[in-house]
C-alpha positions as CSV (number, residue, x, y, z in Angstrom):
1,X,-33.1,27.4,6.7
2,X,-29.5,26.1,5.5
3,X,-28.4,27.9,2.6
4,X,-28.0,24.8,0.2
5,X,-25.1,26.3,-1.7
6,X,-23.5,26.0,2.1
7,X,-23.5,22.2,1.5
8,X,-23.5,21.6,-2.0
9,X,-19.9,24.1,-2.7
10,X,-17.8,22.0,0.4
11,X,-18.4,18.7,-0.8
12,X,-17.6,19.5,-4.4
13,X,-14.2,20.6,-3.2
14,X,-14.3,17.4,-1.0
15,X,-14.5,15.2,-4.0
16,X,-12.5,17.4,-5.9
17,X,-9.4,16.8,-3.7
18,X,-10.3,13.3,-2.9
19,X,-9.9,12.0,-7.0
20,X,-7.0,14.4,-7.0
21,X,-5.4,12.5,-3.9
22,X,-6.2,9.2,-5.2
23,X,-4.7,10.0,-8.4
24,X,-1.7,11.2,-7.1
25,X,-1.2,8.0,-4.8
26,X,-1.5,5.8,-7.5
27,X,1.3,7.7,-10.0
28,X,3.4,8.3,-7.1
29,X,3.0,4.0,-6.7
30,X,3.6,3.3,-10.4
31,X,6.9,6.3,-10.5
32,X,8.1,4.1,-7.3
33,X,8.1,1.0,-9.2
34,X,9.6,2.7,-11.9
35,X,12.2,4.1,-10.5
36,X,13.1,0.4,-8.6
37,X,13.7,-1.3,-12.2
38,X,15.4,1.4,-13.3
39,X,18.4,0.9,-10.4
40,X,17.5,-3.1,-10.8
41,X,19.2,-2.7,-14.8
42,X,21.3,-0.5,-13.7
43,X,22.9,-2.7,-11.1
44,X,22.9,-5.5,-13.3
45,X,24.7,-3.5,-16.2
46,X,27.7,-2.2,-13.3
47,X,27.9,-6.0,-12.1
48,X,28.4,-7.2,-15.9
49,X,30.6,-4.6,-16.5
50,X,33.0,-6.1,-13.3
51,X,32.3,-9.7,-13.3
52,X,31.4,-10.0,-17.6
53,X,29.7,-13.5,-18.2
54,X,30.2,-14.9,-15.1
55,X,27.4,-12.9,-13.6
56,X,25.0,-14.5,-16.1
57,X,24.2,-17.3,-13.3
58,X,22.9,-14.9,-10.6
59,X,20.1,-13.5,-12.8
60,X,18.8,-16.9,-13.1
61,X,18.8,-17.7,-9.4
62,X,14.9,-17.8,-8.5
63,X,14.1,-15.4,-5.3
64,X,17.2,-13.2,-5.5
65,X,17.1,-9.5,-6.1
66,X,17.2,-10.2,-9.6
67,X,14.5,-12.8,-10.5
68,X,11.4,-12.9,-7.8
69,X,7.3,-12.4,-8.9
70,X,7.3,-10.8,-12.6
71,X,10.3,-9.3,-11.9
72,X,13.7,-10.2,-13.8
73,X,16.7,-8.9,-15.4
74,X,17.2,-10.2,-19.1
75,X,20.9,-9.8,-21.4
76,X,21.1,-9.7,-24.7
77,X,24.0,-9.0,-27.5
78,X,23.2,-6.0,-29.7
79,X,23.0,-8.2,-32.8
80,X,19.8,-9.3,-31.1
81,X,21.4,-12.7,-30.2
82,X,19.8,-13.5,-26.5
83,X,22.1,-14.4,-23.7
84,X,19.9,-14.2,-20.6
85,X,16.8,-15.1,-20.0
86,X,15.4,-16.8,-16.4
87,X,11.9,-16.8,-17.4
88,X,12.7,-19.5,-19.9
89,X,16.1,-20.2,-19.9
90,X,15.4,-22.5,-23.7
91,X,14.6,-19.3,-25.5
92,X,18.6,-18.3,-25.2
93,X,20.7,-18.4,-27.5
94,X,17.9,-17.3,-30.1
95,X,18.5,-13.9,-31.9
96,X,15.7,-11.6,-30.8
97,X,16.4,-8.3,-33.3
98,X,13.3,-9.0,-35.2
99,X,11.0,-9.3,-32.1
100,X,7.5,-7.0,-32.3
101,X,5.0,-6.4,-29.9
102,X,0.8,-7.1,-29.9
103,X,0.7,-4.3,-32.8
104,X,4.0,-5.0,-34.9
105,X,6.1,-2.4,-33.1
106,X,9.7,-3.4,-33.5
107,X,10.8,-3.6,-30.3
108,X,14.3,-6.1,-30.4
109,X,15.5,-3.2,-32.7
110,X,13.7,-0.4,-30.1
111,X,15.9,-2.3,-27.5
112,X,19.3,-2.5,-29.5
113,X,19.3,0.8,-30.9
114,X,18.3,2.8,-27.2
115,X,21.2,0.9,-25.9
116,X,23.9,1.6,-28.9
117,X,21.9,5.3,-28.3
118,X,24.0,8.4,-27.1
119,X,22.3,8.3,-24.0
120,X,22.8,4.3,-24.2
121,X,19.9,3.8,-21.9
122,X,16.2,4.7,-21.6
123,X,13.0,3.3,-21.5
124,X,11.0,1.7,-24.8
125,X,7.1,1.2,-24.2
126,X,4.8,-1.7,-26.0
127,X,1.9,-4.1,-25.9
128,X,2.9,-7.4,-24.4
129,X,0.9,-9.8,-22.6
130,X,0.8,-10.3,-18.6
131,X,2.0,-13.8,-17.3
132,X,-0.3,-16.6,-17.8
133,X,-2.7,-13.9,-20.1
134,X,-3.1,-13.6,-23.8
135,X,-4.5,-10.0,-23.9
136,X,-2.0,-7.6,-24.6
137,X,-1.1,-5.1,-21.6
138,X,0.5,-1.6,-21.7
139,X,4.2,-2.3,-20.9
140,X,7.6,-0.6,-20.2
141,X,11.1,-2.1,-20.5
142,X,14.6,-0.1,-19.1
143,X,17.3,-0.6,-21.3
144,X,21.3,0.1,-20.9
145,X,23.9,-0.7,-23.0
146,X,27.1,-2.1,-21.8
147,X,30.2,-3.1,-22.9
148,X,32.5,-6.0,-21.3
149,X,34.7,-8.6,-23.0
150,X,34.6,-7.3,-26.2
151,X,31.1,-7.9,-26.4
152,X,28.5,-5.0,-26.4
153,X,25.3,-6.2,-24.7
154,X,22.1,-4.5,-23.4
155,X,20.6,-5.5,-20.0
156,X,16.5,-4.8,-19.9
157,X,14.1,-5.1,-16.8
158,X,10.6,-4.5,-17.5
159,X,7.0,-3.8,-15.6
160,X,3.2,-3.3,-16.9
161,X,1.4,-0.7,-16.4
162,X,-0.6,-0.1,-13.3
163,X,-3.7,-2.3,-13.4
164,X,-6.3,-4.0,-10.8
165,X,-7.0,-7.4,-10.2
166,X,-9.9,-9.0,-12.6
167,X,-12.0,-8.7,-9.1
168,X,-11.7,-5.1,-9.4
169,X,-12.6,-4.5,-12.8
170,X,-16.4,-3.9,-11.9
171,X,-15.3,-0.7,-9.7
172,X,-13.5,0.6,-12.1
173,X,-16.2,0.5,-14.6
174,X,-18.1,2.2,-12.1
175,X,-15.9,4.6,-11.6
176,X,-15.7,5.5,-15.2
177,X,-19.1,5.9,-15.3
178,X,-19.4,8.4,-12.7
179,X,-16.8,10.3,-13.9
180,X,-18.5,10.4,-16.9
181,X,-22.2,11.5,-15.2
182,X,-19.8,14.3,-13.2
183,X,-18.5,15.5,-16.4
184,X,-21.2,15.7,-17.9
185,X,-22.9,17.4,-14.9
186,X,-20.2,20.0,-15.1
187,X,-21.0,21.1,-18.7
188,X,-24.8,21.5,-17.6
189,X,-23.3,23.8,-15.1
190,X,-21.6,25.8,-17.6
191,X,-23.3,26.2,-20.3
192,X,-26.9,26.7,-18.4
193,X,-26.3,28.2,-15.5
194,X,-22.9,30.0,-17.0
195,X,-21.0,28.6,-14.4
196,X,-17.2,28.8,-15.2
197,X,-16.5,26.7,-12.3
198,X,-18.6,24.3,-14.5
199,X,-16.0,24.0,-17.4
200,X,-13.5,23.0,-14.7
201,X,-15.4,19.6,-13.5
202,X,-16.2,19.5,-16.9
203,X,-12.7,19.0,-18.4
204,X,-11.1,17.2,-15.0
205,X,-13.6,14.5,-15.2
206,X,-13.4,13.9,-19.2
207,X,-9.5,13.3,-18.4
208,X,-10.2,11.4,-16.0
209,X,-12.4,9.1,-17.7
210,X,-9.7,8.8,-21.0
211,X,-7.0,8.2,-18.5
212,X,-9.0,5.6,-16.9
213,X,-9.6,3.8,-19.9
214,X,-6.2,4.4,-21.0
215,X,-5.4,2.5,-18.2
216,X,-8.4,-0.4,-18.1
217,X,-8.0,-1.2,-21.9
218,X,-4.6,-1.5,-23.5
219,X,-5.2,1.6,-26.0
220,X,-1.4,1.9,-26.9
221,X,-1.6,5.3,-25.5
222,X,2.1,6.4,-23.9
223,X,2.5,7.7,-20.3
224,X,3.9,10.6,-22.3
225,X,0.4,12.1,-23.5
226,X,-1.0,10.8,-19.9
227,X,1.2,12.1,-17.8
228,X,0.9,15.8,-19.6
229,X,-3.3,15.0,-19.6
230,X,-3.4,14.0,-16.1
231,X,-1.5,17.3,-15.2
232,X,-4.0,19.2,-17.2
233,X,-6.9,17.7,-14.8
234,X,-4.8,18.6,-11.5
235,X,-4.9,22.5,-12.5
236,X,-8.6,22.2,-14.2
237,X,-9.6,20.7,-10.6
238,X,-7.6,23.3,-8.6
239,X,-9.0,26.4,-11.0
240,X,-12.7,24.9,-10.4
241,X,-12.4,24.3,-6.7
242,X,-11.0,28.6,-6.3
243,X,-14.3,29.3,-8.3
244,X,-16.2,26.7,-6.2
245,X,-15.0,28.7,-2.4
246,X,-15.0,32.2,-4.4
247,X,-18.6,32.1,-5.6
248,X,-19.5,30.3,-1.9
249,X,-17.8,32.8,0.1
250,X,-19.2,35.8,-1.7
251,X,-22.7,34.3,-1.4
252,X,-22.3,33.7,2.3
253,X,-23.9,36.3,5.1
């Protein structure tokens, strides 16, 4: 007769590595798209910085590298006074300093004072609506100061927060769920059958479940407690799954 505990130990580890995997693919997507607005203000700050104003009109030119999808590149004075802005080109000229987000976070004086910052640059993180939405969505904008003409100006690009179509929203509910029924199954593990491996499933799966909701409902919570949390899960998985083949191979003829 198979050994049960032949069957039951592999495919633990299976599903172990395939959420880590998953994970992993989706952070590496969303540090990709990061990293792409990040060069996209960039670029736009070093063109200023050579051409001044007259580089206003290519930001605003539909399906370049600068303006395509969600995508665009906006310039504003530090005073908060708005120069550039190709998603609504009537909102320039308005002073934006006293702009908040969903919650009341001051961000028009978040942008101005990362980009009169030592650094000069770096990225400020809010509640703002998607396109065409009215609930608010987790939300990063790059700022860099730059200087040209006289003028000190900022130049921001911004993207939300990784997020399925409404279509999908079922699965990932799902998928909460069952993290939640594998946590939970863990802790069983643990605490009756004094499992250690147990705690591990235990505490991967409940991070798993806050990042997910983190990510499903806009919570406010900052990639810089989920990035740290999700960490925590990848060596809470890995320690479980050494337990998992340990406890297999030593009960193996």
């Amino acid at each position: 007769m198979i050994n049960k505990s032949h069957i039951v130990f592999p495919v633990l580890i299976v599903v172990l590595i395939s959420v880590l995997l998953v994970g992993y693919i989706g952070e590496a997507d969303q540090a990709n798209k990061r990293d792409a607005v990040r060069s996209l203000v960039l670029d736009a700050a070093a063109l200023i910085e050579d051409e001044g104003a007259s580089a206003y009109p290519a930001f605003r030119q539909d399906g370049s590298e600068w303006l395509h999808g969600d995508t665009y590149v906006f310039v504003w004075r530090t005073d908060g006074m708005r120069l550039v802005y190709p998603p609504d080109p009537s909102g320039e000229g308005q002073n934006m300093s006293a702009l908040v987000d969903a919650e009341g976070k001051p961000i028009g004086m978040l942008f101005i004072n990362t980009a009169l910052s030592g650094d000069g640059e770096g990225w400020v993180e809010y509640l703002w609506p998607r396109p065409g939405d009215t609930v608010p969505a987790a939300k990063q904008t790059y700022i860099k100061g730059v200087s040209t003409g006289g003028e000190s100006l900022l130049v921001g690009s911004g993207l939300y927060a990784a997020s399925a179509d409404d279509s999908m929203r079922p699965l990932q509910y799902l998928a909460i769920i069952m993290e939640s029924m594998i946590a939970a199954v863990g802790l069983l593990i643990a605490v009756r059958q004094k499992r250690l491996f147990g705690y591990g499933i235990f505490l991967t799966f409940a991070i798993y479940v806050f990042y997910d909701m983190a990510r499903l409902i806009p919570l406010g919570v900052s990639d810089a407690t989920l990035y740290p949390a999700f960490f925590v899960a990848t060596i809470s998985a890995l320690w479980a799954a050494i337990l998992i083949y340990r406890e297999w191979h030593e009960r193996s003829p």
